[in-house]
N, C-alpha and C positions, 0 to 999 in steps of 0.2 A: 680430791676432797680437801686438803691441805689449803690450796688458792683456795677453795670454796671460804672456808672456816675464816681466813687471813681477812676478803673482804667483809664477812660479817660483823668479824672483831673493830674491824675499820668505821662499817658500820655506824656500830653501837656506839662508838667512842665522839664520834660525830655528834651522834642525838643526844647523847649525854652534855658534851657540850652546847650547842645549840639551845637546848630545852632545860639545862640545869638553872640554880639560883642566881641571879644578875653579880659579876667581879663588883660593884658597884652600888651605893645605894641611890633610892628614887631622887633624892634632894641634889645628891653630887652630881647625879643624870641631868637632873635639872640645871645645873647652873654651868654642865659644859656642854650642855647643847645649846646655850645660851648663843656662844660665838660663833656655830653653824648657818642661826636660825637667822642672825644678825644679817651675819654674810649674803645671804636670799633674800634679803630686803625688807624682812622682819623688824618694825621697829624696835629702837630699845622699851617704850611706852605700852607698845602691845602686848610686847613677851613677858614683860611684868606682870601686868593686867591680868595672863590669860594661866603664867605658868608659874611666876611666886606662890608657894603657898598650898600651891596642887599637891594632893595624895592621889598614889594608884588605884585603880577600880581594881578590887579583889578578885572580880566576879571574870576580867579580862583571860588570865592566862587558861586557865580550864578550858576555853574554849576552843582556843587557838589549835588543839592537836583530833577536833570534835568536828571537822567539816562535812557532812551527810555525801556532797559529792563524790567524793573518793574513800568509801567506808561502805557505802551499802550498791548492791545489786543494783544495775541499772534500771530495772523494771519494779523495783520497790520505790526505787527515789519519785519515778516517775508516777508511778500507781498512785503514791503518797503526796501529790503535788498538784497532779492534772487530775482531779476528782470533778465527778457528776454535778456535785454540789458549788463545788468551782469556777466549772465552766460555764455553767446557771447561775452566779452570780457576775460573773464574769461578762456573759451577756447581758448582763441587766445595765452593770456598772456602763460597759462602753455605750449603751443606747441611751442611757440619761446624758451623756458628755457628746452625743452625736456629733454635734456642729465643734465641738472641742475638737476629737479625731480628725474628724476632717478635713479641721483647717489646717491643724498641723501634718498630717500626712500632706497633701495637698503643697502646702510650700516648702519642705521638707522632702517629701520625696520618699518618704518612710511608712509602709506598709504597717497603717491605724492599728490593727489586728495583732501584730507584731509587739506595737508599743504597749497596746492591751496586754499582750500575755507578758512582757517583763512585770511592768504594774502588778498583774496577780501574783508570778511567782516573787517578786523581790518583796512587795510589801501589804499581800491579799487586798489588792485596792487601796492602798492606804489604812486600811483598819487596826492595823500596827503602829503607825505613827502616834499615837495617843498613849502605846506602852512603856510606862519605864522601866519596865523589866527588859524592853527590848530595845528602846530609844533613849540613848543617853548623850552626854558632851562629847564632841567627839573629840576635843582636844585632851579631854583625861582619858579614852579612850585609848587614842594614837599613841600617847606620851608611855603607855604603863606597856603597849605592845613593842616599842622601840628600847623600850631601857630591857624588857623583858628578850626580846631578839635582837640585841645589840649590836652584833656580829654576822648576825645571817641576813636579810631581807632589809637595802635600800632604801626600796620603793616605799614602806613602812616613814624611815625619816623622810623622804621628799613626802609622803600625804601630812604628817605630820606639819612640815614648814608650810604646805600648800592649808593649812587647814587652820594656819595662822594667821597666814596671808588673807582667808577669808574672814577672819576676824575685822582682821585690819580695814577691809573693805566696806565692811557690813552687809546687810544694816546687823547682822546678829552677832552679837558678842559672845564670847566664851561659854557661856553656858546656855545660849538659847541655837547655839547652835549644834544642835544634837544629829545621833545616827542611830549605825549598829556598833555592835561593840569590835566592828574591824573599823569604824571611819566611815562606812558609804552614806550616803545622804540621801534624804528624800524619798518623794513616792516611787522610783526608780533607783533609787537605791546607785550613786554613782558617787565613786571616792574620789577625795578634794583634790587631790592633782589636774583631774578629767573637768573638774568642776571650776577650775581656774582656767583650763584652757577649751573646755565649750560651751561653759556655764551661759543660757542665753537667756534674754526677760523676754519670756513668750507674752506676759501680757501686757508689757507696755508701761510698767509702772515704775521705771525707773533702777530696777533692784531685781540680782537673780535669788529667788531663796524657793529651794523645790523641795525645802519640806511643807512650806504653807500654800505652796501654789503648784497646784496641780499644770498648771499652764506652763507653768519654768520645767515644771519635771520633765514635759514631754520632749518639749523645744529643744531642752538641753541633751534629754538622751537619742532625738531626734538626731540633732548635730555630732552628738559623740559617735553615732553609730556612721553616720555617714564620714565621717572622721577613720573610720574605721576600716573604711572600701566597700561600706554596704552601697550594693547597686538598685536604682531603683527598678521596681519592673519585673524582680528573678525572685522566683518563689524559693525557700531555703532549701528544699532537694524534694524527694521523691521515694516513697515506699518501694521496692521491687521484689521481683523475684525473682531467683539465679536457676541455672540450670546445673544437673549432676554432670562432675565433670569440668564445672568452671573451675580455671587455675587463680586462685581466692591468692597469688602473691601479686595479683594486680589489684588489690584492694588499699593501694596507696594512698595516703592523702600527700605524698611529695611528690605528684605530678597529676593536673588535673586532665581530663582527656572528656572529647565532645563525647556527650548521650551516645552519639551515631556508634562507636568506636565500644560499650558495652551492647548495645542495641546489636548488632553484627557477631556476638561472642551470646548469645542467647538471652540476655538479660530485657525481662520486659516488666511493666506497671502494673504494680498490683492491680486487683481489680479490674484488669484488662483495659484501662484507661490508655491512650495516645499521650506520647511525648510530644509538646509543643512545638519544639526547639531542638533539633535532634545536634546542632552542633554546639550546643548550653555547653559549656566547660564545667566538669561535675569528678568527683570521684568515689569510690564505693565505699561504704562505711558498713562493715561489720559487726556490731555489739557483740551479739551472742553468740556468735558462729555460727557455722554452716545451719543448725536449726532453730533459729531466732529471726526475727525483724532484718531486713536487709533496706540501703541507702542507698539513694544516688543522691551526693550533696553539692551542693554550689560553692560558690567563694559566700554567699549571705551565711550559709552556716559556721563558715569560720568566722565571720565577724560575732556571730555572738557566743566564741568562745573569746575571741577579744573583749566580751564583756564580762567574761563569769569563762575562766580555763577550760571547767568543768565540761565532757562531753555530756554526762549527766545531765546537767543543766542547760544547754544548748538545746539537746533534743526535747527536752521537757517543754521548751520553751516553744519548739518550733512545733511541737505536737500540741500545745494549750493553745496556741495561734489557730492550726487546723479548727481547734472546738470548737474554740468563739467563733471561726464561719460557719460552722454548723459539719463541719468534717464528722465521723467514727472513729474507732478503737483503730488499731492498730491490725492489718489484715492476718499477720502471723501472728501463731503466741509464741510468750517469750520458754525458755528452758527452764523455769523454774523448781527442777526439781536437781540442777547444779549444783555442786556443791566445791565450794571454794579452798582454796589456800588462806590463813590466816595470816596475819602480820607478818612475824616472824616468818612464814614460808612464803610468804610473797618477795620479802627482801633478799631468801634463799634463792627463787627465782631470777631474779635479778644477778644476783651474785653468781649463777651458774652460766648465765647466758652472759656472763661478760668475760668468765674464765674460758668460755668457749669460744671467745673473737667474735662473738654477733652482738654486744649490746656495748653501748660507749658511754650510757647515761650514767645517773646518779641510783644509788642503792636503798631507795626509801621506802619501799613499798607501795608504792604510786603507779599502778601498773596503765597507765596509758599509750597512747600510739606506736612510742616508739620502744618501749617493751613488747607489747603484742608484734610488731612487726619484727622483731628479734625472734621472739619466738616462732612466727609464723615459717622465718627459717631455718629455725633448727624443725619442724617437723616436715617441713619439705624434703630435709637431706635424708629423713626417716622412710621419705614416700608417703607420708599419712597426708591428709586434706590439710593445706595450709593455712588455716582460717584465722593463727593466731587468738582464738579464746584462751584463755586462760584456767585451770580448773584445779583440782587439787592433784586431780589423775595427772597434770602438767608439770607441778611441781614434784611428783614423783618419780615420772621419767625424766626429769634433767635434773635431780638430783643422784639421780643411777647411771645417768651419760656422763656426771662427773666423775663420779669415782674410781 
């Protein structure tokens, strides 16, 4: 219990640093990020222009510790996202843009459908782009997120210099070129790093800007994705069902194995649908455990956690795709009458599964992959069903294995 407590205290002292008040004020951030920015090819002309004078959005840090992805139930995020009402607008939107889709999947290689349901989940069609409660600069954005996480997250200053750099380029200057209040851009929502290096002008007119052009947004998250290893041609995985008795520690996503290779160990298609492709290189993806939604996913579903981490938002996206073809629910339902570990015991999770030699990550309460797969071995060594969910009944038996 002692290790237990040790990393918690480690923990906390982390996040406290991390998320406490900036060593530094906005204006002094300002003028030594000056020589970073320089250095990446940022003129001195620009960074005047774009970063003299800047005050921080107030509204930024609040949000930063508030991401839906990794806070709620994966079947709430999803409920709350892939709505009736959604995916009926959703078809409406792609059949007005018909010959749009088309062209772009088509010379792209990117499944229309796909690019449809990013468009609904990152910006309900575009309908958001006209908010400024939700769409703002995104260089006073980036700047208040960077002085605010000075210390922790890189990628934060490289969007940052990349999103100067598009200044620099045009056509839109410092304040006409708006986002979210993390940076992403446009009807797809894609942060300025991604946007400097697949940024493409779908229609021809000289200029990528994919918050006014629905044509750049695609193009661009067309190319980003296929930037990504998205294959054309592979559907993002597959509903299944398992049989009792499967040993759920082959539910790795660190080794993909053909359909055939689950297919032979009892696992078959919801629905009683035929696998295409029986030697598709796929692995099993669990959510809810043994009595929840079961997967068999492709490398295309890991690309769209290359666009959004989130598994949350991966599946949401790949089950809003199904809609827009006119796909159903979801053949299981999910366990929603689970009831979870809160922060603080999710991090106690963590903290216990590393004192016990099966986890090597970070202690933040972020219980994804390779948490669950930690725990999936500590109840293996128990003999219980290794399914790695997580639950609170989880956090309580490995806080008793520690003591």
């Amino acid at each position: 219990m002692k290790r237990l407590l040790a990393v918690l205290v480690l923990s906390l002292a982390w996040l406290s640093t991390a998320w406490g008040q900036p060593a530094e004020s906005f204006d002094s951030f300002v003028a030594s990020f000056r020589a970073k920015a320089l250095a990446a090819g940022v003129s001195a002309q620009t960074y005047a222009a774009a970063m003299d004078g800047l005050s921080p959005d107030p509204r930024t840090p609040g949000l930063v510790t508030s991401q839906p992805e990794f806070a709620t139930p994966i079947w709430d995020y999803i409920d709350g996202r892939v709505t009736g009402e959604r995916v009926a607008r959703g078809r409406s939107a792609v059949e007005r843009n018909a010959a749009l889709f088309g062209a772009v999947g088509q010379q792209y290689g990117v499944d229309p459908y796909l690019l449809g349901a990013i468009w609904g989940m990152e910006t309900d069609y575009g309908t958001v782009l006209g908010n400024n409660s939700l769409i703002r600069p995104v260089v006073r954005s980036l700047a208040t997120l960077v002085h605010q996480r000075r210390s922790r997250l890189l990628e934060d200053e490289g969007d940052l210099i990349a999103a100067l750099l598009l200044v620099q380029r045009g056509p839109l200057d410092a304040q006409r070129l708006v986002g979210s209040w993390a940076g992403a851009i446009g009807h797809l929502q894609v942060n300025p790093s991604n946007v400097v290096k697949f940024g493409t002008d779908g229609d021809g007119d000289g200029r990528v800007d994919l918050h006014n052009s629905l044509t750049d947004a695609l193009a661009t998250s067309a190319v980003y994705l296929r930037g990504l290893g998205y294959q054309p041609g592979v559907d993002w995985g597959f509903e299944v069902e398992v049989p009792q008795g499967f040993d759920y520690l082959l539910a790795s996503r660190t080794q993909m194995r053909p359909i055939a290779f689950f297919a032979e160990r009892g696992i078959t298609r919801a629905g009683g649908r035929a696998f295409a492709n029986p030697s598709l290189p796929v692995f099993l993806y669990v959510p809810a455990g043994q009595n929840g939604p079961k997967f068999l996913l492709t490398q295309n579903y890991l690309v769209l956690k290359g666009y959004n981490f989130s598994d949350s938002y991966a599946l949401a996206v790949a089950h809003l795709t199904d809609r827009l073809k006119g796909g159903g629910a979801f053949a299981a339902a999910w366990p929603r009458d689970t009831v979870f570990p809160n922060l603080q015991q999710r991090e106690a999770v963590q903290a216990a599964l590393k004192a016990l030699g099966l986890y090597d990550g970070a202690v933040d309460g972020r219980l994804g992959p390779i948490t669950q797969e930690a725990y999936a071995r500590f109840q293996a060594s128990r003999g219980e069903v290794a399914d790695g969910f997580i639950t609170r009944a989880a956090y309580q038996a490995l806080v008793s294995a520690e003591r």
